[in-house]
TIVOPA-10517 format. One record per residue: residue number from 1; x, y, z of N, C-alpha, C, O in turn. Coordinates in pm, whole numbers. Example, Ala and Ser with C-alpha at 12.3 -4.5 7.8 and 13.67 -1.06 7.14 Angstrom:
[1,[1319,-569,780],[1230,-450,780],[1320,-330,780],[1424,-332,846]]
[2,[1285,-225,708],[1367,-106,714],[1290,3,787],[1341,114,804]]
This chain:
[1,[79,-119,0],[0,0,0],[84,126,0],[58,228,-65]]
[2,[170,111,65],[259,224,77],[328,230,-72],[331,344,-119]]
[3,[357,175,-116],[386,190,-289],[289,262,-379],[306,329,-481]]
[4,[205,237,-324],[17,298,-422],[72,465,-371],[126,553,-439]]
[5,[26,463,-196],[49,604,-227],[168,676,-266],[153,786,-321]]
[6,[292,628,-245],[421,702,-302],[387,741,-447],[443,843,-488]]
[7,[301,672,-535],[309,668,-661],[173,735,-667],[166,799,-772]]
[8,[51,748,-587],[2,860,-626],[40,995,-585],[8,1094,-652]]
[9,[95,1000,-495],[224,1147,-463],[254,1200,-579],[218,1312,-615]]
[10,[312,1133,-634],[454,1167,-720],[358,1162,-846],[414,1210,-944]]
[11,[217,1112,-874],[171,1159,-970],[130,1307,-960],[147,1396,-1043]]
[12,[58,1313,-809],[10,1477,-768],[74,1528,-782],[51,1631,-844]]
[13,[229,1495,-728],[317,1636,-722],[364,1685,-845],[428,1790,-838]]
[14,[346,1634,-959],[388,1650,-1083],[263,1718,-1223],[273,1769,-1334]]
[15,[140,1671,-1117],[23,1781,-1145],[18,1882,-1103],[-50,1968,-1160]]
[16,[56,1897,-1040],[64,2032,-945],[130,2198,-1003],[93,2316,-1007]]
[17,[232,2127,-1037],[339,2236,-1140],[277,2273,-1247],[293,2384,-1297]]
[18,[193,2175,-1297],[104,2246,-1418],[-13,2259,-1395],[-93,2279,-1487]]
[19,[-57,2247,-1246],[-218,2362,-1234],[-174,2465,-1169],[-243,2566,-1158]]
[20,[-102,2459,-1138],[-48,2653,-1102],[10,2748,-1159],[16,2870,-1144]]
[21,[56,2664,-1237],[115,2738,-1378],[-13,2782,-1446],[-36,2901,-1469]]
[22,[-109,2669,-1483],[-216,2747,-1570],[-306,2809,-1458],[-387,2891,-1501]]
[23,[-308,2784,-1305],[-380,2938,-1256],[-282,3076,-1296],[-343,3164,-1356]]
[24,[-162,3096,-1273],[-82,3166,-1287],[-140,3283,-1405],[-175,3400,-1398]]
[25,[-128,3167,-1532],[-203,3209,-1627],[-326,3291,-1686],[-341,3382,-1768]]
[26,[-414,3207,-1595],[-525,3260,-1558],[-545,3389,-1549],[-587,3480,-1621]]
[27,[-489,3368,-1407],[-467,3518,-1308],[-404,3628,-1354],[-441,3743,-1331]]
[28,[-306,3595,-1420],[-238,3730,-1541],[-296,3774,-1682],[-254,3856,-1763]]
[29,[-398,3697,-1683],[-514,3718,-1816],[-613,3778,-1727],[-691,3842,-1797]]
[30,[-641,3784,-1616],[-758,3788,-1545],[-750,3940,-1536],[-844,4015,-1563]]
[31,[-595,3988,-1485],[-574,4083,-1461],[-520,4177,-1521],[-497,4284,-1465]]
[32,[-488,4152,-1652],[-455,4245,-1770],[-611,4255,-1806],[-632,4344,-1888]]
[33,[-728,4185,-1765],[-850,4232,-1851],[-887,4355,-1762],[-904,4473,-1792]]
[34,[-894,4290,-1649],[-919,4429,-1514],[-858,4529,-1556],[-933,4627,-1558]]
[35,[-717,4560,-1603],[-678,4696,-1663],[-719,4763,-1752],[-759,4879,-1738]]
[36,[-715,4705,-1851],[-804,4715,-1942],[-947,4787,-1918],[-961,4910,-1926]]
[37,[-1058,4692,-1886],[-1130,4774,-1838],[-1184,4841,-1747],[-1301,4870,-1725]]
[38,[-1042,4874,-1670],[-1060,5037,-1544],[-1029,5095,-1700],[-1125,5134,-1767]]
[39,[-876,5101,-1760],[-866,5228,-1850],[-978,5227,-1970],[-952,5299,-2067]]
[40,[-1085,5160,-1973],[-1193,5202,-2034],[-1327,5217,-1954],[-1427,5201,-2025]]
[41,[-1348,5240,-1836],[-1389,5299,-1767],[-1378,5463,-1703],[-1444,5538,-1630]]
[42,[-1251,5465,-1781],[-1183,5638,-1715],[-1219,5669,-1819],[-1312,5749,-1830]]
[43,[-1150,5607,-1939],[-1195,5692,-2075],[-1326,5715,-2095],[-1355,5830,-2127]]
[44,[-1435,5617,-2081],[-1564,5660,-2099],[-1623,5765,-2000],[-1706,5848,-2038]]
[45,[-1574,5759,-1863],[-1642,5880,-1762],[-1534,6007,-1802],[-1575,6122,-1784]]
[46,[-1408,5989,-1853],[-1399,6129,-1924],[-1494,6181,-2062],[-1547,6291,-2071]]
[47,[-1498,6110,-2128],[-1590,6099,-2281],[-1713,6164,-2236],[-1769,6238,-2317]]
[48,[-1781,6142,-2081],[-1900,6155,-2042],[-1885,6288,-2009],[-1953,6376,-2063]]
[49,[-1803,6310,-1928],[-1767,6433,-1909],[-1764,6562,-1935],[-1803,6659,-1871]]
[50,[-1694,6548,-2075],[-1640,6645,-2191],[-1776,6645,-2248],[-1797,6756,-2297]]
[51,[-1920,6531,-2269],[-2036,6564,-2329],[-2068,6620,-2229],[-2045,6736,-2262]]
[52,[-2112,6624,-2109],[-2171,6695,-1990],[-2127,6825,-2051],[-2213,6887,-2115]]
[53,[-1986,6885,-2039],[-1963,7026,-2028],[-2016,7061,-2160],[-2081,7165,-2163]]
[54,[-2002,7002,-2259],[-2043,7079,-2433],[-2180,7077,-2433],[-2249,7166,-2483]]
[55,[-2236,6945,-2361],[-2406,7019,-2334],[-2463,7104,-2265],[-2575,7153,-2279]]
[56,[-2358,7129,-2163],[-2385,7286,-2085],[-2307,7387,-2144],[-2329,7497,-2094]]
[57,[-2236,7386,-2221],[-2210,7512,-2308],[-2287,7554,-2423],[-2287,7670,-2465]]
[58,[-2358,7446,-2480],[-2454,7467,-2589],[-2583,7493,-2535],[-2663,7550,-2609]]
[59,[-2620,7462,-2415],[-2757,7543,-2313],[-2718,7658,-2334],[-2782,7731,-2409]]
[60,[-2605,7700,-2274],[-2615,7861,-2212],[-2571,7957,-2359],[-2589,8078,-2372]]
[61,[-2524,7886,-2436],[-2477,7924,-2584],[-2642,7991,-2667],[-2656,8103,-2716]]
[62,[-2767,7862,-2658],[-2863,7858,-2681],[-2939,7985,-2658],[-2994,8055,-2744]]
[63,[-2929,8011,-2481],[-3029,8070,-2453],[-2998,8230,-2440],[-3082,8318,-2419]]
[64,[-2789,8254,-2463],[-2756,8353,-2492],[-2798,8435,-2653],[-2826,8554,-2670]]
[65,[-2787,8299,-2777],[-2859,8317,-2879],[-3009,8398,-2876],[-3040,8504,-2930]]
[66,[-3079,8317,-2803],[-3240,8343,-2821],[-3249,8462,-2744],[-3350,8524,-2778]]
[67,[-3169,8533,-2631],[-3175,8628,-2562],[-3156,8744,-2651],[-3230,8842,-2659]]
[68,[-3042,8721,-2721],[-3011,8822,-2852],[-3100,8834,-2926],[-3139,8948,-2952]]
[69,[-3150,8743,-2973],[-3241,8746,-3078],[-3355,8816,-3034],[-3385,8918,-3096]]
[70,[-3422,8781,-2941],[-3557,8865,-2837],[-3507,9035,-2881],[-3575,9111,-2949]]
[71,[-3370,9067,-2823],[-3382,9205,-2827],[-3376,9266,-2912],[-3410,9384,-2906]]
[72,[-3323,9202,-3045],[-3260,9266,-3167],[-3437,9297,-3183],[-3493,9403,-3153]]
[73,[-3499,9176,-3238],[-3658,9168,-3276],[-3730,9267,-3230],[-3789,9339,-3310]]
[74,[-3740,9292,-3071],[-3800,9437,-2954],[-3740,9531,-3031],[-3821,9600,-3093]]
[75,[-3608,9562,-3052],[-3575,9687,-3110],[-3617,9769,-3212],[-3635,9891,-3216]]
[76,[-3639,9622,-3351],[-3675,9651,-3455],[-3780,9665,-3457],[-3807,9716,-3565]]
[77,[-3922,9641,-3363],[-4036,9648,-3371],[-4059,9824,-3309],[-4124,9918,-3355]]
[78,[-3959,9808,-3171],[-3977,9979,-3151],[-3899,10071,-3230],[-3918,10189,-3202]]
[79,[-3799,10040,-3342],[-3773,10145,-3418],[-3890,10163,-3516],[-3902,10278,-3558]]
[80,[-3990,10059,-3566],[-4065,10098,-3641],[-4204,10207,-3572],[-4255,10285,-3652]]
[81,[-4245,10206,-3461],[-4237,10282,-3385],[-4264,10413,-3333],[-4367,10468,-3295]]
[82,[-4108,10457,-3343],[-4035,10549,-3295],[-4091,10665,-3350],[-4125,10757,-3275]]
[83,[-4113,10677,-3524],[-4130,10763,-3567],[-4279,10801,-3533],[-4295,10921,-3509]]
[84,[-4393,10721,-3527],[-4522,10749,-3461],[-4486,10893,-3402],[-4494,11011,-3435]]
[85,[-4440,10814,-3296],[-4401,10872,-3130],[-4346,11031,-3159],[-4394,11133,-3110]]
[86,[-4238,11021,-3249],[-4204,11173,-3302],[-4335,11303,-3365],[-4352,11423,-3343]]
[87,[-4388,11226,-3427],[-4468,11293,-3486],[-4591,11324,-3405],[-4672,11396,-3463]]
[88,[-4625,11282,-3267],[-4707,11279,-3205],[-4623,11409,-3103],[-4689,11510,-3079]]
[89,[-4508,11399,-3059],[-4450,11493,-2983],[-4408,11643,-3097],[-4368,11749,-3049]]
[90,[-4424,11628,-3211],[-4397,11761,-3341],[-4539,11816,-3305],[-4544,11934,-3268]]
[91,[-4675,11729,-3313],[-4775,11814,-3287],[-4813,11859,-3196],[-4893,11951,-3208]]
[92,[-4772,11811,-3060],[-4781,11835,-2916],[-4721,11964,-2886],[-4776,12049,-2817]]
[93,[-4579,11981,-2952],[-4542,12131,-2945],[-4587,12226,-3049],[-4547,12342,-3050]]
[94,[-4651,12189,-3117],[-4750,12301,-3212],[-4877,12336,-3185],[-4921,12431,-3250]]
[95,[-4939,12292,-3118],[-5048,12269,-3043],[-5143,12366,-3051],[-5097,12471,-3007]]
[96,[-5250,12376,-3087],[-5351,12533,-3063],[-5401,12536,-2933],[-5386,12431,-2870]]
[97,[-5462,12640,-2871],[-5474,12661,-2758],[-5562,12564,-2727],[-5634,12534,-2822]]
[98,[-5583,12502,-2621],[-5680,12412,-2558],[-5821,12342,-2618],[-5941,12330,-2593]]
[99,[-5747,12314,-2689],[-5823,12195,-2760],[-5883,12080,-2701],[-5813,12026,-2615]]
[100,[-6005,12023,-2726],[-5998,11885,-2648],[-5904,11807,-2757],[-5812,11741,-2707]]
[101,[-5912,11804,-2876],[-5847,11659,-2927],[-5689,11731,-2907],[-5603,11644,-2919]]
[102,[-5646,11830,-2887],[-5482,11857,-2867],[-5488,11760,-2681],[-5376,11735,-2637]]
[103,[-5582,11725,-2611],[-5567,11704,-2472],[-5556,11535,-2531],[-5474,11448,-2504]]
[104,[-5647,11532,-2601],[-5646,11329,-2695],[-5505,11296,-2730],[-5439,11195,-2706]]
[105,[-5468,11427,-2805],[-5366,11326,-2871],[-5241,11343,-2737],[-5130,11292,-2752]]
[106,[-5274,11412,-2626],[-5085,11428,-2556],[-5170,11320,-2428],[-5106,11314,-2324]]
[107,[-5248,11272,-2428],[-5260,11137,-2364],[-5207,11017,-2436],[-5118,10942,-2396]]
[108,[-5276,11009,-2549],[-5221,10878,-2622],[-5105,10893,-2628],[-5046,10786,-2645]]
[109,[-5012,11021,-2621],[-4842,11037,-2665],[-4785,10948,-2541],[-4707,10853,-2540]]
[110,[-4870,11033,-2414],[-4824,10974,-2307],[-4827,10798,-2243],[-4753,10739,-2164]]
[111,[-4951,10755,-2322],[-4924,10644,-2341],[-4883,10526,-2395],[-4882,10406,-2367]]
[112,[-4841,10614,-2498],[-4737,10574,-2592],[-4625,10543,-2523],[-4579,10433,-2491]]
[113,[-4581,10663,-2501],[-4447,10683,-2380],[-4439,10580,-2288],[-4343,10504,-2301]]
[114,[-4527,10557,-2189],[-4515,10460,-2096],[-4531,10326,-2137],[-4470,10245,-2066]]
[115,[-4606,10270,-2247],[-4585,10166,-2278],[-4437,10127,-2305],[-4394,10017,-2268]]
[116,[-4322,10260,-2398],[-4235,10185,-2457],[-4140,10192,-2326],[-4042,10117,-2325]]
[117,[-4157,10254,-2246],[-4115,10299,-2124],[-4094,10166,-2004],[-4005,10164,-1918]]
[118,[-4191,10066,-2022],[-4240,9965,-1986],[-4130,9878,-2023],[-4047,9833,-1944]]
[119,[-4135,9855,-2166],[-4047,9779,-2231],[-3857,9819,-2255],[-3783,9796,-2351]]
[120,[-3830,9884,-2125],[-3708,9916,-2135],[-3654,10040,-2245],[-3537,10074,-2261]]
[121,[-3712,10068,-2279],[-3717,10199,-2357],[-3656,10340,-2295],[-3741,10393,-2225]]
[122,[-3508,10430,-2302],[-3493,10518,-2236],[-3420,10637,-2320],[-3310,10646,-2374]]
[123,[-3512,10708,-2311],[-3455,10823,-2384],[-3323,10856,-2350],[-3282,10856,-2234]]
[124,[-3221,10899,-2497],[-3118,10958,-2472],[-3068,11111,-2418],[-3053,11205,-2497]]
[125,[-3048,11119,-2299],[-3061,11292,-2252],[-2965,11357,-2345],[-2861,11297,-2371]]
[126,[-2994,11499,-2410],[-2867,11500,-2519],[-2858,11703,-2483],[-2758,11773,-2493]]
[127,[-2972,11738,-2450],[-2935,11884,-2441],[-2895,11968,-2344],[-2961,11990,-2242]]
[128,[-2756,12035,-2377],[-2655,12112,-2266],[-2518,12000,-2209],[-2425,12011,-2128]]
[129,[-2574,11884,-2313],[-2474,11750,-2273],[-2346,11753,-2379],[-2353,11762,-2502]]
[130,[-2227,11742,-2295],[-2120,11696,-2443],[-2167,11634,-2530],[-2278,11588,-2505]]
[131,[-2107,11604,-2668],[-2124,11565,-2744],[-2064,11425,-2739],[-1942,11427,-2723]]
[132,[-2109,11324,-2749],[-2061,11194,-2750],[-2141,11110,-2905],[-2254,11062,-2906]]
[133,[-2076,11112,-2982],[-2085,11041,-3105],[-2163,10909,-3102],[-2244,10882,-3191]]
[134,[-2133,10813,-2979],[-2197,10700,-2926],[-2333,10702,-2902],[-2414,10611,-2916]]
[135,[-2357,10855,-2851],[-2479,10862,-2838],[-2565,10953,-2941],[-2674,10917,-2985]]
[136,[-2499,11084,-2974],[-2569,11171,-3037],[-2463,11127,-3226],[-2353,11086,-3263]]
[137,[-2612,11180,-3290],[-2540,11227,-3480],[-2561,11352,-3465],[-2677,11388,-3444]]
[138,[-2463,11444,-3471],[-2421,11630,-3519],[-2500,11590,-3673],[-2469,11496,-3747]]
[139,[-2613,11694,-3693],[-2656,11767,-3803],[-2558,11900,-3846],[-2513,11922,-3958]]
[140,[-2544,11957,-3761],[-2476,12063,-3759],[-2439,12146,-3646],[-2519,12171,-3556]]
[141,[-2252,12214,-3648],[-2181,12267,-3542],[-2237,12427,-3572],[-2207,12458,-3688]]
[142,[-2304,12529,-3508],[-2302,12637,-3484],[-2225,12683,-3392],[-2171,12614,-3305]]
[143,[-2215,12825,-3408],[-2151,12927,-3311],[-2219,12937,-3186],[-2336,12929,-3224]]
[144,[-2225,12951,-3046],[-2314,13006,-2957],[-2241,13047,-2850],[-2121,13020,-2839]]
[145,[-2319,13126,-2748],[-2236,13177,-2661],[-2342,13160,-2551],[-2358,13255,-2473]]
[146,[-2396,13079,-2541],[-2481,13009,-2438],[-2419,12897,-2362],[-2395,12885,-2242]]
[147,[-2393,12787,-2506],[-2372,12663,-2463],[-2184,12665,-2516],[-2121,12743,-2588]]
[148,[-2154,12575,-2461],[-1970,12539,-2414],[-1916,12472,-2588],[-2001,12418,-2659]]
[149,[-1806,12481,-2624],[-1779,12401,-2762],[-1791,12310,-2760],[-1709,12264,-2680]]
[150,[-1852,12234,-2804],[-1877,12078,-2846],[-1967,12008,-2786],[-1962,11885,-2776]]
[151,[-2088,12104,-2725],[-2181,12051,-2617],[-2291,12097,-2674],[-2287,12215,-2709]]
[152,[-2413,12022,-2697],[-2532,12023,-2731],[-2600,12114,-2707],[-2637,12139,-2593]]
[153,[-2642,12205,-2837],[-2744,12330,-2836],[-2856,12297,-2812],[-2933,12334,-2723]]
[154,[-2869,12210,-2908],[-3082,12136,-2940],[-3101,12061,-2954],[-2994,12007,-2986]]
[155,[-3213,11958,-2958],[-3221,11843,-3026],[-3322,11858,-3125],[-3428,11920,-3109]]
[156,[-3275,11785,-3255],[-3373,11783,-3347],[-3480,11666,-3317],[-3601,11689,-3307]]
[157,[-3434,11564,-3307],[-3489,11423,-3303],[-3405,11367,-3167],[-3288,11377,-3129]]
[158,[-3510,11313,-3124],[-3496,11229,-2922],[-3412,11074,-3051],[-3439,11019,-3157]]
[159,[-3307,11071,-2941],[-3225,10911,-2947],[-3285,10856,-2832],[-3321,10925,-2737]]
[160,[-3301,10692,-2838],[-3322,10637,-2775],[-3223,10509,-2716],[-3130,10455,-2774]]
[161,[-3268,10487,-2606],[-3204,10300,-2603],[-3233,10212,-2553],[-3279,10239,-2442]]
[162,[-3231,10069,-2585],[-3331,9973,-2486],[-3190,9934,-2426],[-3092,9901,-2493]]
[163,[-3196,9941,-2299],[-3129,9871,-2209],[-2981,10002,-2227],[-2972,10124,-2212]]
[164,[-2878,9882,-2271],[-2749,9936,-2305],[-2735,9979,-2422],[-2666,10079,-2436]]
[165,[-2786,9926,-2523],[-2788,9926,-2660],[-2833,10056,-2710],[-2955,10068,-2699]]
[166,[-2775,10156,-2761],[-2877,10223,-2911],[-2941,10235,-2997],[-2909,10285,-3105]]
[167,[-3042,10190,-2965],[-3129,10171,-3129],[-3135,10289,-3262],[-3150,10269,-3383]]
[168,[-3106,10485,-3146],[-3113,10558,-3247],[-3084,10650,-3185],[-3151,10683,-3087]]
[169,[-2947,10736,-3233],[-2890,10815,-3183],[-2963,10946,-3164],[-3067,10914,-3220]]
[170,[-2975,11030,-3137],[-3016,11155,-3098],[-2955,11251,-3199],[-2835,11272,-3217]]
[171,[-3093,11321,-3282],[-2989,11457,-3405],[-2989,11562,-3301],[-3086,11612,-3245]]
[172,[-2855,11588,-3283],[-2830,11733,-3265],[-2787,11852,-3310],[-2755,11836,-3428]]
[173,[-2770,11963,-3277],[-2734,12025,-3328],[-2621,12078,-3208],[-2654,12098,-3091]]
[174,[-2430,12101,-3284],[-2371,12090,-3143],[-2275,12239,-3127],[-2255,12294,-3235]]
[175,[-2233,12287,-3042],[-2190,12417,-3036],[-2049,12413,-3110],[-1988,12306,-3118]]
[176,[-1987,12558,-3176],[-1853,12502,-3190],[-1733,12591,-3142],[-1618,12550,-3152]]
């Protein structure tokens, strides 16, 4: 009996070297896959990432677009407008004496006014003011000895602006 097991020993022990070798194997296939996919696990939560931020740059990209667009559109609707509004303030200062429809039309002016007034609408102050190009267009430099050189005599036509923007500069007329 003791022969049986010496000789199944020495069969085990000679199995042995080659099942640990092929765990060995195994285990170094096992674990080059694990690398593998951690570094495609990083790459994809960076990949995810970089879409996260470009879809939050194309939100705020979006709604900076459509914000622009809103005001350009408001502008162009109150420059068409504007001129009403002028011609309603040309007859307001021509006015015959106490009229009821001269009292009609400097209500509706006035509510004219406050509507665009409403909508961010702010007149450009331009008379006894330097001259700033940004804000005012010179029709023409006269002589005066009222107002300072280069500072606003009159206004022909009110400039306006929604917000920051200019929609329409102010005609003046500027000292020289």
């Amino acid at each position: 009996m003791t022969k049986k097991k010496d000789e199944q020993e020495k069969v085990e022990g000679e199995a042995m070297p080659e099942a640990t070798e092929q765990v060995d194997v195994e285990r170094e296939a096992l674990i080059q896959q694990l690398k593998e996919a951690e570094a495609k696990v990083v790459e994809y939560k960076d990949g995810w990432a970089r879409s996260q931020a470009e879809f939050q740059n194309y939100k705020k990209r979006l709604e900076r677009d459509n914000e622009l667009m809103y005001v350009s559109m408001k502008s162009d609707i109150i420059k068409k407008v504007l001129p009403a509004l002028d011609d309603l303030e040309r007859a307001l200062q021509n006015r015959p004496a106490e009229d009821a429809w001269a009292n009609g039309i400097e209500l509706i002016a006035r509510k004219l006014q406050n509507l665009l007034d409403n909508e961010g609408l702010k007149r450009i102050e331009a008379k006894g003011m330097a001259f700033d190009p940004n804000f005012h267009e010179a029709i023409s430099h006269e002589p005066s000895d009222e107002v300072a050189s280069e500072h606003v005599i009159d206004v022909v036509q009110n400039g306006y602006m929604l917000g920051e923007r200019v929609i329409r500069p102010a005609l003046v007329r500027v000292a020289q």
